[in-house]
C-alpha positions as CSV (number, residue, x, y, z in Angstrom):
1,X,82.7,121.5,96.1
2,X,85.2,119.9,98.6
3,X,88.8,119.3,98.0
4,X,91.3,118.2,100.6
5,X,95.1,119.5,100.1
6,X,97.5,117.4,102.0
7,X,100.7,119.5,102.2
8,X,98.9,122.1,101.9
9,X,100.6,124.7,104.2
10,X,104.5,124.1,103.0
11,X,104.7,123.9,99.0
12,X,101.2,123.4,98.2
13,X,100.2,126.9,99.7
14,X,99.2,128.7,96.3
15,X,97.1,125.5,95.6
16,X,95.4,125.3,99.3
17,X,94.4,128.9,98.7
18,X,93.8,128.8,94.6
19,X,90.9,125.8,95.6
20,X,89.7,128.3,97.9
21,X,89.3,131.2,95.5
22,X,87.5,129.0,92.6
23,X,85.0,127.8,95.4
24,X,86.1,124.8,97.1
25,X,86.0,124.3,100.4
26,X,88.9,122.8,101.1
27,X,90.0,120.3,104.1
28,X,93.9,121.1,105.0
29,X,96.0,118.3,106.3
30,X,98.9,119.9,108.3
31,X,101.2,119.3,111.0
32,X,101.8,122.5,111.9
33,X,99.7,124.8,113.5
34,X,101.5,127.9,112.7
35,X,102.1,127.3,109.0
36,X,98.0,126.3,108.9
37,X,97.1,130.2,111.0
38,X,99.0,132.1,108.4
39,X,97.3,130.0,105.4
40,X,94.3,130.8,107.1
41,X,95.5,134.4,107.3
42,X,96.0,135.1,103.9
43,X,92.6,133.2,102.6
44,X,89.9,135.3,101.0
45,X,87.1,133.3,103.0
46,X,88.2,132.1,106.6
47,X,85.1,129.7,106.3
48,X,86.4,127.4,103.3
49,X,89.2,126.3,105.3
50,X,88.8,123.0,107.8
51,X,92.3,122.5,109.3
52,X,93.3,118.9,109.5
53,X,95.8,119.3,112.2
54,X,97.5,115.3,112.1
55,X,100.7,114.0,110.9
56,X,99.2,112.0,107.7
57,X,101.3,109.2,109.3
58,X,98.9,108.7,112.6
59,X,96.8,106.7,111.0
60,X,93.9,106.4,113.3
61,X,93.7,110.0,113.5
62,X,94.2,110.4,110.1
63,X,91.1,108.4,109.4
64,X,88.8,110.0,112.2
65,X,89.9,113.4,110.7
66,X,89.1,112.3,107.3
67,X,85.8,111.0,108.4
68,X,84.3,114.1,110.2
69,X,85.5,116.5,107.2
70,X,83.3,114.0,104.4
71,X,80.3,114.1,107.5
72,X,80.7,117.8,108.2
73,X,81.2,119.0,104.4
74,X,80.7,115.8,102.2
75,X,82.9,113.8,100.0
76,X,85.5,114.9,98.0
77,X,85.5,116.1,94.7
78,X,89.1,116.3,94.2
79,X,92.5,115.5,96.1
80,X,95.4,117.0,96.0
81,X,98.1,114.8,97.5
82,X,102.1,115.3,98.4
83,X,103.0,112.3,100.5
84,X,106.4,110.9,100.9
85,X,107.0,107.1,101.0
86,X,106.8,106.6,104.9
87,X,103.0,107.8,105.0
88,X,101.5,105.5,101.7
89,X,99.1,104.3,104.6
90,X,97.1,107.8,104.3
91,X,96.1,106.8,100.6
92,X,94.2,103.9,101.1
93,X,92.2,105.7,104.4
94,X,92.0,108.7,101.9
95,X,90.4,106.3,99.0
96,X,88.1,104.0,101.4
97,X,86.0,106.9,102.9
98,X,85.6,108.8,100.0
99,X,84.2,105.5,97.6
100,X,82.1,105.2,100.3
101,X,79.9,108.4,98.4
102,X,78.3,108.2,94.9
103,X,79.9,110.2,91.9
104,X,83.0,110.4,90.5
105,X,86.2,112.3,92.0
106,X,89.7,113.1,91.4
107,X,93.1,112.0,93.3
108,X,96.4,114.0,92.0
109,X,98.9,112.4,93.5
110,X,101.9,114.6,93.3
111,X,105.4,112.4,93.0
112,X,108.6,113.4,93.7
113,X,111.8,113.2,90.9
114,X,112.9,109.5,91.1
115,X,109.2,108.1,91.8
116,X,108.2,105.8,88.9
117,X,105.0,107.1,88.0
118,X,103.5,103.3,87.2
119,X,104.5,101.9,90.1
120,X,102.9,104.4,92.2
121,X,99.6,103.8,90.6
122,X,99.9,99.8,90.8
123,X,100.3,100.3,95.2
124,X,97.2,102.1,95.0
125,X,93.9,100.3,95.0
126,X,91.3,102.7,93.3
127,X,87.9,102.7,93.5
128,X,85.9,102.9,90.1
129,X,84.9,106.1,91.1
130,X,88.5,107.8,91.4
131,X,90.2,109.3,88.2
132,X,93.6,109.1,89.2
133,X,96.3,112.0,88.2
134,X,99.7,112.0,88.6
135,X,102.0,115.6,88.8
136,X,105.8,114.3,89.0
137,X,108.0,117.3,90.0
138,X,111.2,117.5,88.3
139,X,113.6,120.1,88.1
140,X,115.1,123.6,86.6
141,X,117.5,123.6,83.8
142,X,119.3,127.1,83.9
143,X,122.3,128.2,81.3
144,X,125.1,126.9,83.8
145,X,123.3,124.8,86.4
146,X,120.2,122.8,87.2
147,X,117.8,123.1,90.3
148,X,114.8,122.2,92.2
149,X,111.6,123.8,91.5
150,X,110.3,126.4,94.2
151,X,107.2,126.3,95.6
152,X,105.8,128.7,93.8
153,X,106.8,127.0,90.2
154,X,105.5,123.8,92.1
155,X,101.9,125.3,93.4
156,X,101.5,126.9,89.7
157,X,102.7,123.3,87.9
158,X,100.0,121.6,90.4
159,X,97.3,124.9,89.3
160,X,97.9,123.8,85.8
161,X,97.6,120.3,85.8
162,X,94.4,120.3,88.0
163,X,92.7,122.4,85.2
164,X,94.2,120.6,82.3
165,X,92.7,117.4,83.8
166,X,95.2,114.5,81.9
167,X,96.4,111.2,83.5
168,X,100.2,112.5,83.9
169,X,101.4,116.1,83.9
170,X,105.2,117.1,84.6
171,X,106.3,119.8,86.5
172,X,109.9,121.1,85.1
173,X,111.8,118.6,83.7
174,X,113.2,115.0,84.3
175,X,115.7,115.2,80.6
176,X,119.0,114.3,82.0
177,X,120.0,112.3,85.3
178,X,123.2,113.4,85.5
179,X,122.1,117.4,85.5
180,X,119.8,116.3,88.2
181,X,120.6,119.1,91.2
182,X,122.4,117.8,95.0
């Protein structure tokens, strides 16, 4: 199995190294080497890790990078995708070379608070072969204040809704605009 984690090494850590331990060898796009040595550090099996070293934003790299992980260790099975509105160009490089293999696999693409989760789908072109998940990440309701998940309550939100498997999962909550934290 083959999964590629992209922001994998800053809030996505537990899940980068979570795919690892359930068997996955997983690609890692990263733009920082330093962040990507202590992931690699702390994995249980050095050898399930390809670093991706490009900023998902280079697109040309992006795609060669992409390419030689499916040739080296085949397609995907599963994706696992935190990318911020300046890089949208990474999914549709992402999506092309993967279709390009027989059998299903799945894209979670992880949202941020004020993304609306059906537009995000309708700037994707999928391939018949992709079953598309979103994860929106919300925020923390406490007894006096509100605030943003951590990583950790991110990574685990991400664990969760890659084994539950459904169309839309929610990471903390999105009840109230105005509790929303600053």
């Amino acid at each position: 199995m083959h999964a590629l984690v992209i922001g994998g090494t800053g809030m996505l850590t537990d899940v980068s190294l979570w795919l690892v331990r359930e068997g996955y060898h997983v690609s890692i796009v990263a733009r920082n080497r330093e962040r990507m040595e202590r992931l690699i550090a702390r994995a249980a099996h050095l050898e399930a890790i390809t670093p991706l070293l490009v900023d998902y934003r280079d697109h040309d790299v992006l795609c060669s990078l992409i390419h030689q992980t499916i040739n080296e260790n085949r397609a995907f099975d599963l994706v696992v995708a935190w990318v911020h509105s300046d890089g949208k160009q990474a999914f549709p490089a992402i999506i092309r070379e993967n279709s390009r293999h027989p059998g299903p696999w799945r894209l979670f693409h992880v949202l941020g608070s004020r993304t609306h989760p059906a537009e995000a789908k309708r700037e994707l072109r999928l391939s018949s072969a992709c079953l598309y998940r979103q994860i929106q990440l919300g925020f923390v309701i406490e007894e006096h204040s509100t605030r943003w998940l951590t990583h950790q309550e991110i990574s685990s939100g991400v664990i969760d809704a890659i084994r539950r498997d459904a169309p839309f999962h929610l990471v903390g909550t999105l009840a109230s605009e105005k509790k929303r934290p600053h």
